[in-house]
N, C-alpha and C positions, 0 to 999 in steps of 0.2 A: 504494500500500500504506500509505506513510504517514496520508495524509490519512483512507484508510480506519478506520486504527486509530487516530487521533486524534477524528475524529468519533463511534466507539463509546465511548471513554475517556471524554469530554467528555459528553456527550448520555447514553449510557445506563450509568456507570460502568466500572471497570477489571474486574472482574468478567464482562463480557460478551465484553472483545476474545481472542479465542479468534484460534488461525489460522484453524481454521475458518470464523470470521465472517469474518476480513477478505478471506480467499480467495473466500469464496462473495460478497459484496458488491462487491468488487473487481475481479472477474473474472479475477483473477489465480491461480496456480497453487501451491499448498502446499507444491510442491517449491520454487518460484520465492522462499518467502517465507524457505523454510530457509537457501537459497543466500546470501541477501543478507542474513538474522541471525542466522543460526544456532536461532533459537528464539525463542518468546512474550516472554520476560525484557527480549530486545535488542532485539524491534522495538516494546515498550513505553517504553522506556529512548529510544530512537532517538525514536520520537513526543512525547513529552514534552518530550525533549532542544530540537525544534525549537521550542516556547515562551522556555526557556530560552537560547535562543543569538539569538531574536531580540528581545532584553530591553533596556533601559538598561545601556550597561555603568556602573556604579556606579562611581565616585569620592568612595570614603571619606576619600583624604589617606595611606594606607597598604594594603603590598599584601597584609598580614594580612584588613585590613580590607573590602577587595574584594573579596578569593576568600569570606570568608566570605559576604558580602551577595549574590555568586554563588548560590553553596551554598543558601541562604536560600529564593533567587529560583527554584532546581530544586526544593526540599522544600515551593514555596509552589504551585509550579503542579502538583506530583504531588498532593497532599492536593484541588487542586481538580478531580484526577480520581475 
């Protein structure tokens, strides 16, 4: 499911990942996709998120400094959806 919705985010914009699409690409079940995000928001959020969580973790010297450069590193890879 991920992967599904990651690859329409990425390739054809955010705009297009629908449950719909990812269900019917996925072969996966609409009920199936509820179950595990509750909804479009969170399996958008979930897919992006795995960019984000496999990233340099960033050492600013401070942990103001890190969570922002975090923050950054989610707002840089969503915009690149």
């Amino acid at each position: 499911m991920l992967d599904t919705a990651r690859e329409l985010i990425f390739r054809e914009g955010v705009s297009t990942c629908t449950i719909e699409a990812v269900a019917h690409r996925s072969g996966v079940a609409k009920t199936t996709i509820y179950r595990h995000y509750g909804g479009l928001d969170e399996l958008i959020f979930a897919a992006v998120a795995v960019d984000v969580s496999q990233a340099e973790v960033p050492d600013t010297g401070s942990l103001h400094g890190d969570l922002f450069q975090i923050q950054c590193n989610y707002v840089d890879s969503a915009r690149a959806a």
